[in-house]
VOBA-1610 file (N, C-alpha, C; in pm, whole numbers, padded with zeros to 5 digits, always signed):
BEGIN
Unk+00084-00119+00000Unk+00000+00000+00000Unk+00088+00125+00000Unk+00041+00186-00092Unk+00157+00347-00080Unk+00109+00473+00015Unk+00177+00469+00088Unk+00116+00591+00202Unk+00152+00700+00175Unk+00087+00799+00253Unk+00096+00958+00195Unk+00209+00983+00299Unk+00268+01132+00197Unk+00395+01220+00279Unk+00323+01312+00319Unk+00336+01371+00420Unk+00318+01478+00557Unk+00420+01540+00490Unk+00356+01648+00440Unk+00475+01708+00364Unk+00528+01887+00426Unk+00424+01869+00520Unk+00435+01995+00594Unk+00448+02004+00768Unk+00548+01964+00837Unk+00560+01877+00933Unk+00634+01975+01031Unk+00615+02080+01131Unk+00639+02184+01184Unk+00700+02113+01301Unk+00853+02103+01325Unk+00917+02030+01462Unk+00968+02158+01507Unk+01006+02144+01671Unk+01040+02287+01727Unk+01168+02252+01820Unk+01258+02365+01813Unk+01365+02338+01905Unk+01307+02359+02024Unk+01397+02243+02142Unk+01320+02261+02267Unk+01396+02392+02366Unk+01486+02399+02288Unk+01557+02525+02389Unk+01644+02541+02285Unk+01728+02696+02282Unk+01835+02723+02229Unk+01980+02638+02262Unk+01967+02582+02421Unk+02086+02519+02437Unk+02100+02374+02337Unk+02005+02412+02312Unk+01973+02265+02230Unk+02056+02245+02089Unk+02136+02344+02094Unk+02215+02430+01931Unk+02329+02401+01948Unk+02371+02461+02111Unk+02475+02463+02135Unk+02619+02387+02071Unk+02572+02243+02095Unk+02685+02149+02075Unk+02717+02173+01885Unk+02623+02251+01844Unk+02683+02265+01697Unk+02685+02379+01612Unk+02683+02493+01765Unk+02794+02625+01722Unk+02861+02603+01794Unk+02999+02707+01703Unk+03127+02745+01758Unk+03148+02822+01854Unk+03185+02801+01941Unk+03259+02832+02106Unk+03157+03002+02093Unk+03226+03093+02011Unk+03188+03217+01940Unk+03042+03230+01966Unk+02954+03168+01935Unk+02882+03200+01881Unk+02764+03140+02024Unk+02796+03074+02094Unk+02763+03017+02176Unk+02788+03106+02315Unk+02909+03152+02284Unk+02920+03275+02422Unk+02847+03415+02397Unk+02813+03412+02250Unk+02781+03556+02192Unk+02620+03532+02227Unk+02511+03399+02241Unk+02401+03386+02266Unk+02393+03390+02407Unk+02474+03354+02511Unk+02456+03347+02662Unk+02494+03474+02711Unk+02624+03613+02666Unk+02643+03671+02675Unk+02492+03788+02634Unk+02447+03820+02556Unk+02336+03858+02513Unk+02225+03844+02545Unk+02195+03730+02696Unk+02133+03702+02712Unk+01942+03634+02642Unk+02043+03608+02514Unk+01934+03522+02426Unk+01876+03429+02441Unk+01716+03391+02446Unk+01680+03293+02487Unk+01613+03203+02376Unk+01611+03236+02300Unk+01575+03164+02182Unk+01477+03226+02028Unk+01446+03145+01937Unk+01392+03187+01835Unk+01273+03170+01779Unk+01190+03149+01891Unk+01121+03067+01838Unk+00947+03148+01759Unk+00884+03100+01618Unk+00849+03167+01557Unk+00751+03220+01584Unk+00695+03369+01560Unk+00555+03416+01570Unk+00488+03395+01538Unk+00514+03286+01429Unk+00352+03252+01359Unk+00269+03205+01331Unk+00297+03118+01439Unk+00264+02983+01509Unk+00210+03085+01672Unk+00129+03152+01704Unk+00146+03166+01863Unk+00108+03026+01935Unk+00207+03064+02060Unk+00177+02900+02135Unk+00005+02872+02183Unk-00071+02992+02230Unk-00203+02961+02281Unk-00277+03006+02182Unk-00215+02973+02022Unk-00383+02993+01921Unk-00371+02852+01923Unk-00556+02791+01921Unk-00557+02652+01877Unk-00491+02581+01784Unk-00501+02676+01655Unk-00443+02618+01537Unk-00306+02623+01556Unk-00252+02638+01641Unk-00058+02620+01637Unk-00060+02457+01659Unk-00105+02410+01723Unk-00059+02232+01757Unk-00179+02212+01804Unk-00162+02093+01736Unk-00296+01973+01841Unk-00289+01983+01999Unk-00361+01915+02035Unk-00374+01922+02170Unk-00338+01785+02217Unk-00297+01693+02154Unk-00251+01624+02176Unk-00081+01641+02193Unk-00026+01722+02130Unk+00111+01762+02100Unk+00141+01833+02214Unk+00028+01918+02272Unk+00082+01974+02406Unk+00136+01920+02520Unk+00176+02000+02653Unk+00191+01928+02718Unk+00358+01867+02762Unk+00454+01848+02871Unk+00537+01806+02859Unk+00620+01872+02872Unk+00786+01908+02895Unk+00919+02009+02892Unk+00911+02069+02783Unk+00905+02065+02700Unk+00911+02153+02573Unk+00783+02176+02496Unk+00828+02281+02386Unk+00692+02312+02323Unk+00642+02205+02214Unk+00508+02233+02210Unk+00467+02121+02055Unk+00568+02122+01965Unk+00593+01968+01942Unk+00676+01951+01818Unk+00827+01939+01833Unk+00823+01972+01972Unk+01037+01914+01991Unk+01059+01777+02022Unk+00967+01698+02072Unk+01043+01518+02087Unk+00976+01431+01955Unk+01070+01392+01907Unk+01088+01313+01793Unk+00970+01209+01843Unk+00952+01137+01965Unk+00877+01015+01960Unk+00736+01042+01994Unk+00710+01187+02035Unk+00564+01250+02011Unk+00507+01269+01849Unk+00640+01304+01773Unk+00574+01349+01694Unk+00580+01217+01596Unk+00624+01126+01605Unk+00637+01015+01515Unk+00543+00890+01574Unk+00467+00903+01687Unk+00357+00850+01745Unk+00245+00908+01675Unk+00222+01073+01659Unk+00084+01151+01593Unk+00123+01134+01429Unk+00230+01150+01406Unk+00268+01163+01247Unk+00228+01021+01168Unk+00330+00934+01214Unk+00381+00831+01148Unk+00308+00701+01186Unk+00323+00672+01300Unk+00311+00537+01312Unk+00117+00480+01295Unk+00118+00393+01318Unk-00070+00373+01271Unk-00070+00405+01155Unk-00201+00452+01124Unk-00274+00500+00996Unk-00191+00591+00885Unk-00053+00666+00985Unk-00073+00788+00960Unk+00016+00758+00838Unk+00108+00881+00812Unk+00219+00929+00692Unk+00310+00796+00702Unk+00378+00791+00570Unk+00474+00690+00542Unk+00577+00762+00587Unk+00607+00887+00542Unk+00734+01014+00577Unk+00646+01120+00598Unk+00734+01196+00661Unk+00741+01290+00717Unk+00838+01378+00674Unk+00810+01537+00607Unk+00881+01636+00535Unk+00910+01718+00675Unk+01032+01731+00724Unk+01014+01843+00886Unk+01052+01976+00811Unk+01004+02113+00824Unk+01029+02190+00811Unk+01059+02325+00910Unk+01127+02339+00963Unk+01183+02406+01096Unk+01124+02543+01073Unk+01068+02628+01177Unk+01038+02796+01161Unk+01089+02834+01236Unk+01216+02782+01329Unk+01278+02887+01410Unk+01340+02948+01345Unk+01307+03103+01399Unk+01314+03237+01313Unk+01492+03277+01286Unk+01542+03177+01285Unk+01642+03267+01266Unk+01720+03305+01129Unk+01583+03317+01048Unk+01625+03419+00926Unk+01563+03555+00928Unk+01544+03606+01055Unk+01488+03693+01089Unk+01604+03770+01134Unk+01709+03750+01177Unk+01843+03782+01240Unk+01884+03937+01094Unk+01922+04033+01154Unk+02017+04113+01062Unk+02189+04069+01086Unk+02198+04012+01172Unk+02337+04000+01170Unk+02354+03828+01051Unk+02404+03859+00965Unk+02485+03774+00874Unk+02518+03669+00927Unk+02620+03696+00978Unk+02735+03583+01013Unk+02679+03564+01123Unk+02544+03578+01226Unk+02503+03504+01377Unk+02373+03376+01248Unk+02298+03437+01181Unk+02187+03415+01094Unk+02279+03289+01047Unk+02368+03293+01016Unk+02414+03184+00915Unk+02472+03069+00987Unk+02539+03074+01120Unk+02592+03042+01177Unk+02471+02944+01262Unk+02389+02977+01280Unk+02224+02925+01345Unk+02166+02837+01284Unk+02119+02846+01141Unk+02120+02796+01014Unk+02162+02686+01009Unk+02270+02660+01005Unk+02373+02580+01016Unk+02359+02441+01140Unk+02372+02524+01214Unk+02376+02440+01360Unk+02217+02362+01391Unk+02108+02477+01328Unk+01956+02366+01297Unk+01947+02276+01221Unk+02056+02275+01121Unk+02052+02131+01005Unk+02110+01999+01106Unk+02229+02080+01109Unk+02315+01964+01193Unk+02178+01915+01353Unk+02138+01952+01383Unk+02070+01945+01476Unk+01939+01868+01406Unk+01865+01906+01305Unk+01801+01788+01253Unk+01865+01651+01221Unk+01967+01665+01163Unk+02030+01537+01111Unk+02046+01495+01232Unk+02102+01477+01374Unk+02147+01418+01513Unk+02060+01372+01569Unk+01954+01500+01549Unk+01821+01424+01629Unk+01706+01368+01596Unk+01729+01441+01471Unk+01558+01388+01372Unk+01568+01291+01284Unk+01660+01305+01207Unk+01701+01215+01091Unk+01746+01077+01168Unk+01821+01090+01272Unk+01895+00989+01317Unk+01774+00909+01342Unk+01714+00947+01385Unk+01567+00892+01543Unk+01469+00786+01449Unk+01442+00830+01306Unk+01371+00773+01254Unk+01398+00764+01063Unk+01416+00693+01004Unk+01424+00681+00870Unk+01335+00790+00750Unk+01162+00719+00864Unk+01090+00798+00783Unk+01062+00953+00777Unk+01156+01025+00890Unk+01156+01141+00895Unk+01271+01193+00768Unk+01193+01328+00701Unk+01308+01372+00569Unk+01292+01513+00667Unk+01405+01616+00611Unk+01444+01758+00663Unk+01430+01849+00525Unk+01435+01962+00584Unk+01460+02066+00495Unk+01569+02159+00558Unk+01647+02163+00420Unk+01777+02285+00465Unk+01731+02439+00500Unk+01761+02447+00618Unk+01733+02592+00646Unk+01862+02720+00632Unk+01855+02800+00569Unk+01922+02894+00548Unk+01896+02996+00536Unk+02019+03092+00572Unk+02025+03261+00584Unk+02015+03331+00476Unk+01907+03413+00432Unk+01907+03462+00294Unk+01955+03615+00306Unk+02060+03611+00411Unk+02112+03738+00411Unk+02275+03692+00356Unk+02247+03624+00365Unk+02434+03559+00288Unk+02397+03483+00165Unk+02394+03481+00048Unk+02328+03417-00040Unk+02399+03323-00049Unk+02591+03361-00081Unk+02673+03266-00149Unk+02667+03176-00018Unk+02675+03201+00101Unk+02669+03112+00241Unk+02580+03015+00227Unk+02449+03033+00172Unk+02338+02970+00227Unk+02355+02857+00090Unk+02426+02936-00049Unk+02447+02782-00094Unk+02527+02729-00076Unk+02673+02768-00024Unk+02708+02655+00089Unk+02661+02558+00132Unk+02610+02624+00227Unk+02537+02526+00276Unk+02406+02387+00238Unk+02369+02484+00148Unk+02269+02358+00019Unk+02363+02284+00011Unk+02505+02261-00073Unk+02569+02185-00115Unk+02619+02100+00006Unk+02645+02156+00113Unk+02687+02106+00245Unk+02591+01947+00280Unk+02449+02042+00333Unk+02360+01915+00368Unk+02306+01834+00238Unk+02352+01898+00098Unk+02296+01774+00047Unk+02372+01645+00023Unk+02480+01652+00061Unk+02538+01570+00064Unk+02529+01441+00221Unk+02425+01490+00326Unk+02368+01430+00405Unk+02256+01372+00387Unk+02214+01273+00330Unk+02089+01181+00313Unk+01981+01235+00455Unk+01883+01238+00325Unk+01766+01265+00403Unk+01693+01382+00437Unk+01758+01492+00378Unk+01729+01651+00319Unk+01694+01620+00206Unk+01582+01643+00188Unk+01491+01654+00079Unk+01456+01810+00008Unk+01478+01918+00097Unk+01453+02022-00016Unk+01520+02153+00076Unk+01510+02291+00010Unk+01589+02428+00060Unk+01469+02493+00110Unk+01478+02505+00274Unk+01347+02603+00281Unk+01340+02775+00316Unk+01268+02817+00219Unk+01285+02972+00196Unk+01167+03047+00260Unk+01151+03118+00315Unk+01050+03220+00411Unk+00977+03306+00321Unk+00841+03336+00268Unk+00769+03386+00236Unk+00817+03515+00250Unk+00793+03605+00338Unk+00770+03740+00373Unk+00941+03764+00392Unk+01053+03736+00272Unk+01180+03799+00261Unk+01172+03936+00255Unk+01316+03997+00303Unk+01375+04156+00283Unk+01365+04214+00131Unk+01386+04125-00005Unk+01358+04149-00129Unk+01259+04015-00168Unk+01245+04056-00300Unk+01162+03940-00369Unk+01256+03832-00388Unk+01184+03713-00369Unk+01259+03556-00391Unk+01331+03585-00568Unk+01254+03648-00620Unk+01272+03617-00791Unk+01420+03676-00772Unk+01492+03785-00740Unk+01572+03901-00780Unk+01682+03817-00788Unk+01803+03846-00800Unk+01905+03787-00871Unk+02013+03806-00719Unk+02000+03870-00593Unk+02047+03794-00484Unk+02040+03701-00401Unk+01963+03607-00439Unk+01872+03494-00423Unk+01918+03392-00512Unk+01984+03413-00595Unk+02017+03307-00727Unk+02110+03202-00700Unk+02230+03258-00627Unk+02295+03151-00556Unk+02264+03038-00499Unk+02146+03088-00440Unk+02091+02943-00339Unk+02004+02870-00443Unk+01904+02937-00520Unk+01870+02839-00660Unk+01949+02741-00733Unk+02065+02806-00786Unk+02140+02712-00868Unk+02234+02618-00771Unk+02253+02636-00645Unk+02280+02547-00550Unk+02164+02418-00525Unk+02055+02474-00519Unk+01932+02378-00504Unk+01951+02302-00609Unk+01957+02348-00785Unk+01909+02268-00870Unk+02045+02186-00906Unk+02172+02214-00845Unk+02288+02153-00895Unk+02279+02037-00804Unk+02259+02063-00697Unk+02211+01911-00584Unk+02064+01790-00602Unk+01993+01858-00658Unk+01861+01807-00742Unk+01751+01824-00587Unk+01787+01968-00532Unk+01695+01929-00416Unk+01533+02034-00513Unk+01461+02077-00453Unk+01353+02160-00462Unk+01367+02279-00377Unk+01329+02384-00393Unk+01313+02522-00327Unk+01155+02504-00290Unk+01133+02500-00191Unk+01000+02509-00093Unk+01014+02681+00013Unk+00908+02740-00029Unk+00831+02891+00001Unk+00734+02858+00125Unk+00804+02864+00239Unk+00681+02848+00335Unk+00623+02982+00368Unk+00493+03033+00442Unk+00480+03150+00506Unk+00551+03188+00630Unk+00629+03313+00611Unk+00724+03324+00712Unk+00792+03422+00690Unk+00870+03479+00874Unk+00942+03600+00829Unk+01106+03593+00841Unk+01143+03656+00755Unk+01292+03643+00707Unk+01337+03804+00684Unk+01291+03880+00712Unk+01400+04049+00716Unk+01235+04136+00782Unk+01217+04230+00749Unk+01215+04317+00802Unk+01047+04375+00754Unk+00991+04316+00686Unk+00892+04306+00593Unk+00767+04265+00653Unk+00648+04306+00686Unk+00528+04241+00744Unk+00487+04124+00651Unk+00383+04033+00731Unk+00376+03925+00671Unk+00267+03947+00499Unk+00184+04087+00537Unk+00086+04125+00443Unk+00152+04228+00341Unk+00119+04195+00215Unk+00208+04304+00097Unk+00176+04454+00138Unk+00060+04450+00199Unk+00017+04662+00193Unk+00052+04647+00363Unk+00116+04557+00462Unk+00161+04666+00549Unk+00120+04584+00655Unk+00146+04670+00811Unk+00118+04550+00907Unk-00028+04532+00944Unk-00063+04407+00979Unk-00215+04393+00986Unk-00229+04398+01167Unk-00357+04403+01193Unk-00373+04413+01345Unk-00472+04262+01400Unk-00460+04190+01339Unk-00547+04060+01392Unk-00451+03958+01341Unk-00408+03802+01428Unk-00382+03702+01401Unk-00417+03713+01273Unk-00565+03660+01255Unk-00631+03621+01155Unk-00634+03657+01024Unk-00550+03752+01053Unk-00528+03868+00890Unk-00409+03818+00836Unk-00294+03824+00957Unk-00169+03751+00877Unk-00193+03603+00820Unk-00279+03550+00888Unk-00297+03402+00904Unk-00346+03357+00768Unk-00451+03376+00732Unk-00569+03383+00629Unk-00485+03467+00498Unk-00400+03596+00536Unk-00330+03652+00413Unk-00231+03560+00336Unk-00182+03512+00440Unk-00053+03413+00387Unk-00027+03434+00252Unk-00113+03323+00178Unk-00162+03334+00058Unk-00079+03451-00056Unk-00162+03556-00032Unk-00099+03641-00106Unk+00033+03685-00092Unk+00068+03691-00022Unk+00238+03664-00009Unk+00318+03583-00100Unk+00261+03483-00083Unk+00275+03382-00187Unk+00300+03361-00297Unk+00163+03427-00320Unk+00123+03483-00479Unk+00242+03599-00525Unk+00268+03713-00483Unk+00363+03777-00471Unk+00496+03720-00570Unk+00554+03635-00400Unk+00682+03555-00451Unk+00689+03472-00565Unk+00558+03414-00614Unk+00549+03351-00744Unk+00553+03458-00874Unk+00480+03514-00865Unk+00508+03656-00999Unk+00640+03664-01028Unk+00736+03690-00849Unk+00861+03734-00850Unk+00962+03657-00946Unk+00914+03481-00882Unk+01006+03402-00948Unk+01014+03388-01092Unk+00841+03444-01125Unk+00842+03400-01304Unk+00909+03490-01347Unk+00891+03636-01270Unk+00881+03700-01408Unk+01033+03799-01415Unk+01110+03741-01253Unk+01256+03771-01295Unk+01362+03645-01343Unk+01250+03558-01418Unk+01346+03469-01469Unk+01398+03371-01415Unk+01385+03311-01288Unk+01448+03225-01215Unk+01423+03096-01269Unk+01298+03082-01326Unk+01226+02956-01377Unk+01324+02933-01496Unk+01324+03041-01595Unk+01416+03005-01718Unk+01525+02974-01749Unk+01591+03073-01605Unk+01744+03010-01575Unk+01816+02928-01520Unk+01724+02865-01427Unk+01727+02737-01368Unk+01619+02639-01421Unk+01614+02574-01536Unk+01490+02477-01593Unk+01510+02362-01487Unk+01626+02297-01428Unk+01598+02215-01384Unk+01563+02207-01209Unk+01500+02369-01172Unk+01485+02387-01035Unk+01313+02331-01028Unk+01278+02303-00925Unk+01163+02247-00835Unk+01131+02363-00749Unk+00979+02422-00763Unk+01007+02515-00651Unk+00835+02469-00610Unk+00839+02472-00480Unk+00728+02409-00407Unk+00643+02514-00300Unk+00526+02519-00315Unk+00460+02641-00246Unk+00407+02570-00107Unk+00423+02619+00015Unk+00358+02533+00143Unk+00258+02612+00215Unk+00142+02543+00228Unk+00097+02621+00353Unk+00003+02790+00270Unk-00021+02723+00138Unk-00058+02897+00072Unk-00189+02874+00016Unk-00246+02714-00016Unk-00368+02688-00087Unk-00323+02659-00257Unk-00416+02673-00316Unk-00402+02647-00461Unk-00481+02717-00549Unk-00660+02733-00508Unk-00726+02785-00593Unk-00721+02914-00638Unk-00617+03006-00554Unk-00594+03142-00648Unk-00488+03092-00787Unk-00407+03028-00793Unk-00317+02975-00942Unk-00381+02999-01042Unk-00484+02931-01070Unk-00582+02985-01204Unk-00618+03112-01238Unk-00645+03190-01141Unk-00636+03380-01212Unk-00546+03387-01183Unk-00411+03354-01112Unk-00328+03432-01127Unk-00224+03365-01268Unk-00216+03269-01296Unk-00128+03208-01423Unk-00209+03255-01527Unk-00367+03290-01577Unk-00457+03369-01666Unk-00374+03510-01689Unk-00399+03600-01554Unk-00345+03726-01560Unk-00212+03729-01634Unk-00127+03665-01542Unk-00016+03650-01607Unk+00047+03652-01782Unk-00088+03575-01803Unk-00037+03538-01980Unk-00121+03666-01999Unk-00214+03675-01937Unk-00291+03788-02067Unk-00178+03932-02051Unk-00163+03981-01923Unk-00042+04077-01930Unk+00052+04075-02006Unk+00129+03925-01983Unk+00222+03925-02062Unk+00209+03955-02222Unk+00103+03974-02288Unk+00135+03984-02428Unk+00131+04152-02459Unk+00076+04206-02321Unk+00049+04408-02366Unk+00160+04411-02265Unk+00228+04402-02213Unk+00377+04394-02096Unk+00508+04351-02095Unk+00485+04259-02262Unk+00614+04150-02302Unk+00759+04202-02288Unk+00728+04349-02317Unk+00893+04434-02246Unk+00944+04463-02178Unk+00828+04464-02089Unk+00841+04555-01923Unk+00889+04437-01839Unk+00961+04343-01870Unk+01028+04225-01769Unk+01010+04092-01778Unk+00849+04118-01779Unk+00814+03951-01755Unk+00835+03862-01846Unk+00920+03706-01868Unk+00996+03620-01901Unk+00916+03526-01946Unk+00973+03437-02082Unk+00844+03318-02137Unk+00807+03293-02200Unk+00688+03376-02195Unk+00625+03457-02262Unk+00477+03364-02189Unk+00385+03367-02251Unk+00204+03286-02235Unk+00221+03184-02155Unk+00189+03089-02044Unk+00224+02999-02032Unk+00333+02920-01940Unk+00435+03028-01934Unk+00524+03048-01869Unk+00587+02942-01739Unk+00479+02967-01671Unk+00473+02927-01519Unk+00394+02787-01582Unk+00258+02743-01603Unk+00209+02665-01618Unk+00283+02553-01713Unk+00351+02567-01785Unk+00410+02473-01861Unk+00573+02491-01840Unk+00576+02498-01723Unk+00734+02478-01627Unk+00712+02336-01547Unk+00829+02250-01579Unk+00793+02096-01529Unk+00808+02076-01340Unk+00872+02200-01347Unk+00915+02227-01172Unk+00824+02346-01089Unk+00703+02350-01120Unk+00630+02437-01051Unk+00546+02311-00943Unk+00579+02345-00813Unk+00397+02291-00743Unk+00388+02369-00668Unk+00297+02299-00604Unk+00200+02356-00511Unk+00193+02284-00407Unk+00115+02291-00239Unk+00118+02218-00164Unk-00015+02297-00110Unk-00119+02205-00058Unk-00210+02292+00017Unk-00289+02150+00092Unk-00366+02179+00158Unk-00429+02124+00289Unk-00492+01966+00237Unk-00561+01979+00199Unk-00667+01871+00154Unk-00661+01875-00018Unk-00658+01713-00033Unk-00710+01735-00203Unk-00830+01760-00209Unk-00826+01878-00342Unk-00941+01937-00380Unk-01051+01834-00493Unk-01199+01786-00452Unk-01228+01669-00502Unk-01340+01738-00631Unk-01330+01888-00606Unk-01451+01945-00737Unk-01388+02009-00811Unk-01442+02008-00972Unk-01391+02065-01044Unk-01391+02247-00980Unk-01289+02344-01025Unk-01194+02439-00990Unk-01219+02551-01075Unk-01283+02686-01103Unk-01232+02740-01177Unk-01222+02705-01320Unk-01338+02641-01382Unk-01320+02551-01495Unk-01264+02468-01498Unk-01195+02405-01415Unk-01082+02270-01449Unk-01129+02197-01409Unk-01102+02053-01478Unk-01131+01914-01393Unk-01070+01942-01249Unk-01094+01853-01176Unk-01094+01845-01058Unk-00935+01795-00984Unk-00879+01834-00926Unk-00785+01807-00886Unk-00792+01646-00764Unk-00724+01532-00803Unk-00702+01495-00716Unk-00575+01410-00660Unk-00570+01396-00540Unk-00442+01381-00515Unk-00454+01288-00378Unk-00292+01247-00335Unk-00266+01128-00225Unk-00314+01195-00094Unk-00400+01100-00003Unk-00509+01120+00098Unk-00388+01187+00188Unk-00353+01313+00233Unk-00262+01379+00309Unk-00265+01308+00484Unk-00140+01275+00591Unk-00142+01261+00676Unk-00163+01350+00805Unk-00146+01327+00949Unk-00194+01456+01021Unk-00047+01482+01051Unk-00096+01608+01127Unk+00039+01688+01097Unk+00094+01712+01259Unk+00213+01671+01242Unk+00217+01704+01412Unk+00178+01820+01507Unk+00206+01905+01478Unk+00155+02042+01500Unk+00032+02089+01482Unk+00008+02096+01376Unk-00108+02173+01358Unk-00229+02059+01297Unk-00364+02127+01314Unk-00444+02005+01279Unk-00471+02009+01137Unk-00387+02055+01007Unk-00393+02029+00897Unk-00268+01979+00848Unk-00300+01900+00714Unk-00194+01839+00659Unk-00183+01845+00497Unk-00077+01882+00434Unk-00055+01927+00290Unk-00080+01800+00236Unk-00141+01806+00079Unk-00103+01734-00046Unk-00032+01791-00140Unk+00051+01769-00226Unk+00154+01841-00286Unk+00045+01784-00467Unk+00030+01911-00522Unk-00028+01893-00671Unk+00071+01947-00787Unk+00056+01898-00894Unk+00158+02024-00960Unk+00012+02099-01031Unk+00115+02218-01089Unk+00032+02379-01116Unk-00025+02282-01238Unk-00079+02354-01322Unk-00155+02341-01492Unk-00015+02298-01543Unk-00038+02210-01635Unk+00039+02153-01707Unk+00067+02217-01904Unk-00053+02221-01961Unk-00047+02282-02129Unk-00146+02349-02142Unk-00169+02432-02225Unk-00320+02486-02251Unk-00370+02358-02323Unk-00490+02354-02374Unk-00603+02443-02247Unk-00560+02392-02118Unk-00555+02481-02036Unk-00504+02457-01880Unk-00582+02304-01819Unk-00555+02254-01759Unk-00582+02120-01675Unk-00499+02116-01579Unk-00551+02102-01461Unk-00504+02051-01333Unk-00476+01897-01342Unk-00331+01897-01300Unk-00297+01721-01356Unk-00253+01669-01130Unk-00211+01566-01124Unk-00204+01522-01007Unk-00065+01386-01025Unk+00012+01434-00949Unk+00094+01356-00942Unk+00159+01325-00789Unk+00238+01230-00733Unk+00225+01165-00608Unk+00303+01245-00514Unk+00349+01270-00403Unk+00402+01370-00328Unk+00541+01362-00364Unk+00553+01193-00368Unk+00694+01183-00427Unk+00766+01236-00535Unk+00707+01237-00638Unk+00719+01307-00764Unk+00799+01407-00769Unk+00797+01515-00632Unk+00838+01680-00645Unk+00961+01653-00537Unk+00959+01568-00458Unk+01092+01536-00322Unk+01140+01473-00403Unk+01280+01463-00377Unk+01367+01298-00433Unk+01357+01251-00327Unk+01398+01091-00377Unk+01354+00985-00290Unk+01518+01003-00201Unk+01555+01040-00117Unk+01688+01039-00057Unk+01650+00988+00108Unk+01691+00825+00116Unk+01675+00782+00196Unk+01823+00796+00282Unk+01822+00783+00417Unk+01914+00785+00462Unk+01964+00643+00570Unk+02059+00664+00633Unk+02024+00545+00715Unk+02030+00538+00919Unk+01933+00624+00914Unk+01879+00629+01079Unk+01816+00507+01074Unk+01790+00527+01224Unk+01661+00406+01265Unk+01598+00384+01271Unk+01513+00312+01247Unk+01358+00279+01212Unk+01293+00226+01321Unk+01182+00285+01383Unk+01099+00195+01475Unk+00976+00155+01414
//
């Protein structure tokens, strides 16, 4: 039987000391000296319901730091075959460079020791500083050479647009390793989470996500990243799906009264790119916006939160059609060799 990937799998450091053993002396006196206590993300608050189950609560640390909680709710039983972990401790939120990168760093190594090791079916995502570009592909090239990193994860609500060409480094790092670039919602410089500015309710950032999203996708088409990297994967988390159809429409119809003013392709662009998806909550079982109906592998629960992604790809040729392919399809299969319970 082929089981579904949990492809959106929110684990949490249980403390900053928890880093320690994999920063440098430096960097470790520069967090206790500073009296830093940790990173942990806003956007998730700990007492909204929707941050973690209630089963996840509970215990020394917050939802989502012991591997055998979350591979009891995730994995075992009914649930996910794998598990995609994607880390939000904020520390691409850091202006300092070299602390940002240095953190980065020490959360991979810190997945691989504790997460990767603990269980097989757990996969990681590389987290990196997008204030050091050439650093952060470093570091792509670094952990991909550690089994069991499955993709590069990039923060929604960046200091510039994902598309722009200081960002490119870590692309062609992604696509030279054959990982995927995955866009979660999230903050990484200095930028509110909403395009027109800061909002005053949870529920605004929460629910906006989305367009953020949307945003960073324009960015990527239409400064070219898609064309110059054909063989990059770039994966949307946590944003939905049914805005894609007006926005890949708009797109082409602009593009033919706009074809000078930047945007790359030309018609089509985005939709007939073999490395575009998507990731959103539930497969969608009705036809869409004119399209057949999207469907896709029955998604697992999510440790954290009480929803769980299916990964679709975008429209495939005109006439547009929503096509469906398996979660696996967009991850490589990079098994590693932890332990299996």
């Amino acid at each position: 039987m082929i089981r579904p990937v949990d492809c959106d799998v929110h684990h949490a450091v249980p403390d900053l000391s928890a880093l320690f053993p994999f920063l440098a002396d430096r960097w470790v006196d520069y967090c206790v000296e500073s009296g830093v206590d940790g990173f942990d993300p806003a956007f998730y608050p700990v007492g909204i319901p929707l941050s973690a189950r209630p089963e996840a609560r509970g215990g020394s640390g917050p939802p989502g730091s012991d591997p055998d909680t979350v591979r009891a709710h995730v994995l075992d039983g009914p649930g996910a075959g794998h598990a995609i972990l994607n880390c939000l401790y904020a520390v691409q939120a850091l202006h300092n460079a070299d602390w940002s990168t240095a953190l980065a760093g020490a959360l991979n190594d810190w997945q691989a020791a504790c997460w990767l090791a603990a269980d097989r079916r757990f996969r990681a995502s590389v987290v990196v500083s997008p204030h050091d570009p050439h650093a952060a592909a470093d570091e792509v090239e670094r952990c991909a050479a550690t089994s069991g990193f499955v993709q590069v994860l990039l923060l929604g609500s960046s200091q510039a647009p994902l598309g722009q060409r200081l960002h490119w480094p870590i692309y062609a790092a992604a696509e030279a390793a054959g990982l995927p670039v995955a866009i979660h919602p999230g903050v990484a410089g200095a930028n509110p989470l909403s395009p027109v500015g800061w909002s005053s309710h949870y529920v605004e950032d929460y629910a906006g996500a989305a367009l953020t999203l949307q945003s960073q996708l324009t960015s990527v088409v239409c400064e070219g990243v898609l064309a110059a990297h054909p063989g990059l994967r770039v994966v949307l988390l946590e944003s939905g799906v049914t805005w894609l159809p007006s926005l890949i429409w708009r797109l082409d119809k602009n593009w033919k009264a706009l074809r000078r003013g930047g945007a790359v392709g030309g018609p089509g662009a985005l939709a007939d790119h073999p490395g575009a998806w998507a990731a959103h909550r539930r497969p969608l079982r009705r036809p869409t916006g004119g399209h057949p109906g999207v469907d896709g592998a029955v998604p697992g629960p999510d440790g954290r939160r009480r929803d769980a992604p299916a990964r679709q790809r975008l429209p495939a040729m005109a006439p547009r059609r929503w096509t469906c392919r398996p979660v696996g399809a967009a991850v490589p299969r990079r098994a590693h060799a932890g332990a299996e319970r």
